[in-house]
N, C-alpha and C positions, 0 to 999 in steps of 0.2 A: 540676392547676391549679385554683387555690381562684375561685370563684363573687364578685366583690368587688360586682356593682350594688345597689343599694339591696332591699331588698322592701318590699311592699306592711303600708302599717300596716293596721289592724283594731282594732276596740271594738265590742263587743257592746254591746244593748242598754242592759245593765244596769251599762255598766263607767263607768269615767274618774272625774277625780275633780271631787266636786260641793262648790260654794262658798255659800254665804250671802254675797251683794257688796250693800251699803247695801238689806236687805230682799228681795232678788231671788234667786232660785236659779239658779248657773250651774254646764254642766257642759262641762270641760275635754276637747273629743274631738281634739284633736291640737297638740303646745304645739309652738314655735318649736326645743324641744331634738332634737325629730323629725323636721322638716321642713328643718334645715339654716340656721332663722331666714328662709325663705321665706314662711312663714305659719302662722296658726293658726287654731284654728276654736273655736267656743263654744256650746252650747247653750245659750239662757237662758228660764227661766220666770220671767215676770212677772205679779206677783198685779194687780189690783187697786189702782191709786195708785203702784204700783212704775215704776222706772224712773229712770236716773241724771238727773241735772240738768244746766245747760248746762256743756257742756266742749269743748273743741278739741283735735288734734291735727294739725300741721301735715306731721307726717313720715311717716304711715303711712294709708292707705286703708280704709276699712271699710266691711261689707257687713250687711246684714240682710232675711233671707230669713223673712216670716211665715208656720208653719206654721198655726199656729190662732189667733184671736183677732186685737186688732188695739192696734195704739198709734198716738198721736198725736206724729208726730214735726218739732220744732218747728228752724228753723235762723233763720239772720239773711236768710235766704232766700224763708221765708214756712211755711208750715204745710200737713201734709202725714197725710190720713189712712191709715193702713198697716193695709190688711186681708188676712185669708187670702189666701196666693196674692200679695201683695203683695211688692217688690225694691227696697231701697232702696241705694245707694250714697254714702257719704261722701267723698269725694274728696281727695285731700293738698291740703295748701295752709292748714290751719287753721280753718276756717268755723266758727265756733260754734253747738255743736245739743245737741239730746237728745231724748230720747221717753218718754213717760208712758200708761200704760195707763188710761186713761179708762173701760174698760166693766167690768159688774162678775164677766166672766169672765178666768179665767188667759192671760196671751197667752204665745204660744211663737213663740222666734226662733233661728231657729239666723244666728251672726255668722263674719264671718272678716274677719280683719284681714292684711293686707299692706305691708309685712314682719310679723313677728310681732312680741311685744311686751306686747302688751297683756294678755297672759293672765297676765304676770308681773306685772304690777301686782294683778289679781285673788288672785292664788296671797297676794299681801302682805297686801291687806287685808279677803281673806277668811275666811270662819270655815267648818270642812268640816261639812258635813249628808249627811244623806240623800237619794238621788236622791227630788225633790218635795218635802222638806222647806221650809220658809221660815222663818226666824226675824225678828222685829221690826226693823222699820231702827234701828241705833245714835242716839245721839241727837246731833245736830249743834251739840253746845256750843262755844264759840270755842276749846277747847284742840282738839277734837274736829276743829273745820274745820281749823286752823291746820295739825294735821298730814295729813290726806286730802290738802290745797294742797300741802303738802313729797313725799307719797309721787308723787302725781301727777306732779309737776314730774318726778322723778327718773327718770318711763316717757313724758318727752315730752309731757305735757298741763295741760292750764292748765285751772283751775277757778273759772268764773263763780259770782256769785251767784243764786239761782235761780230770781230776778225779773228777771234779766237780758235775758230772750228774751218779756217780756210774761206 
């Protein structure tokens, strides 16, 4: 009689695969294709000025856990400084937020998003690097936004302008 439960995923240090997403380095340590579309998880390193701009997502949950460093994470909510050892939670429902690394070291965050999802938007509009790499954020010219707002749309999120949030 064959063994059917699931087993236990695993990624070494050095594995998974790492994205350039608008300037930022993320790395992919368990996509929704593993988890049965339960969840996913995401490493990200953010430089310095890095960090997505205002956006929502009203169908999916997400988390961010500061390992080092910190971000300023802004919602309609009010403003929230996220330092090491810091938990942030996004909650379903939509709320428009984002976070930008204001100090002038690397902040690291590992994310998870529930259901998953979100990491397939990454996978689209990102560019693969090397684990710590970072490449220049794309330049946000209106052919440039028009389509980030279409890819977004199609992974459930809506994309402010990024004066939106003050």
């Amino acid at each position: 009689m064959e063994n059917k439960r699931p087993i236990p995923i695993t990624l070494g240090g050095q594995e998974g695969q790492n994205l350039s997403v608008i300037g930022d380095t993320y790395r992919i340590l368990v996509a929704g294709k593993e988890t049965g579309g339960a969840f996913a998880a995401i490493d990200m390193l953010i430089p310095t000025g890095g960090g997505p701009g205002p956006h929502a997502h009203p169908d999916f949950e997400e988390t961010f856990y500061v390992i080092d460093g910190e971000v300023e994470v802004k919602s309609e909510a009010g403003t929230y400084i996220a330092t090491k050892g810091s938990y942030v939670v996004i909650p379903k429902g939509g709320i428009v937020h984002c976070f930008k690394n204001k100090n002038s070291k690397t902040a690291h965050l590992l994310c998870t998003v529930v259901p998953s999802g979100l990491e397939e938007m990454f996978l689209e509009i990102g560019k693969p690097v090397d684990l710590g790499e970072f490449l220049p954020p794309p330049p946000m010219d209106p052919e440039s936004i028009k389509q980030l707002i279409a890819i977004a749309g199609k992974y459930g999120q809506k994309v402010f302008p990024p004066d939106y949030l003050g």
